[in-house]
BANUTI-882123 format. One record per residue (C-alpha): residue in one letter; y, x, z negated. Coordinates in steps of 0.05 Angstrom, whole numbers, always signed. Layout:
BEGIN
- A, Y, X, Z
...
//
This chain:
BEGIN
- X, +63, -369, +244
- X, +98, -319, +205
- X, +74, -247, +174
- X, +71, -287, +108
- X, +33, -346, +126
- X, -14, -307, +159
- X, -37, -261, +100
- X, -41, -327, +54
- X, -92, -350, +107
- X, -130, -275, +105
- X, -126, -270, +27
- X, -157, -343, +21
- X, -240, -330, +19
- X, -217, -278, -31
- X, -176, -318, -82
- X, -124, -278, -73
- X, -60, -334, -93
- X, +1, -330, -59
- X, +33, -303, -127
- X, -6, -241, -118
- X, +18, -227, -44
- X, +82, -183, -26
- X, +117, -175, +49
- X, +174, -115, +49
- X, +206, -91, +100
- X, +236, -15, +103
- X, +207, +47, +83
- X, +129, +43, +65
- X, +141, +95, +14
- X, +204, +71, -10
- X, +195, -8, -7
- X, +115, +2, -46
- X, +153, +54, -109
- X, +209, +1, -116
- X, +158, -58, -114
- X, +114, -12, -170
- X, +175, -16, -206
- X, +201, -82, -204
- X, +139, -113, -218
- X, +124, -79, -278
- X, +54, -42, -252
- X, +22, +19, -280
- X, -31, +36, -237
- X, -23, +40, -148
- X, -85, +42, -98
- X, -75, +76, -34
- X, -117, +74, +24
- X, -114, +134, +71
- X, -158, +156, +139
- X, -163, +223, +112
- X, -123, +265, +156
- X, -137, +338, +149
- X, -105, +395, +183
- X, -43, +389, +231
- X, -60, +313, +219
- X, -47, +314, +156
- X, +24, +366, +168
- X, +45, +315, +212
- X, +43, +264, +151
- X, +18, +198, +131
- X, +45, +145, +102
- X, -6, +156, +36
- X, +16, +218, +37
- X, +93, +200, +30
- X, +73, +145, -25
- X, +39, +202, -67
- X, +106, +238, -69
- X, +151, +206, -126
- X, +104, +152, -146
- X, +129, +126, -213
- X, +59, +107, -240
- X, -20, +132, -244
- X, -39, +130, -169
- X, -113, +125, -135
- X, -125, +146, -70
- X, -188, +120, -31
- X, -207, +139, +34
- X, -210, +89, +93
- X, -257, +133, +144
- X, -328, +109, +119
- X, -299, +37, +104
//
C-alpha cells in the first residue's frame, strides 16, 4: 500500500475526499508555500509541539513554514492534543 492509499483510508470516517488530499515530496517548507500557491489558498494551519528554548534554535519544521509564507497563517499547538 502506498503513502497515498493509506491517507485515503485515514481521511475516510472524516469525509475527507480524495480531492482534498495532497502527498509532496521535498522540502516541508518549500513543497507546503508552493502547494499554498498553486492551489489558490489564502489561509495555512500549522501544527507545532511548541518547542521553546534551544528546541526551538535548533528549528522546526513550523517554524521554517512561518518564514515566507505567502498567505494569513495559524499556528496551533500539538502538546495538549
Amino acid at each position: 500500500m502506498c503513502i497515498r492509499d493509506s491517507l485515503v483510508e485515514l481521511c475516510k470516517p472524516f469525509g475527507i475526499g480524495e480531492d482534498k488530499l495532497h502527498v509532496r515530496y521535498g522540502r516541508v517548507a518549500h513543497e507546503i508555500h508552493e502547494l499554498l500557491i498553486e492551489g489558490n489558498f489564502d489561509t495555512c494551519m500549522v501544527g507545532s509541539h511548541g518547542y521553546t528554548g534551544w528546541q526551538r534554535v535548533l528549528g522546526s519544521k513550523a517554524s521554517s513554514v512561518l518564514h515566507g509564507v505567502p498567505v494569513d497563517t495559524w499556528v496551533f499547538s500539538l502538546a495538549n492534543a
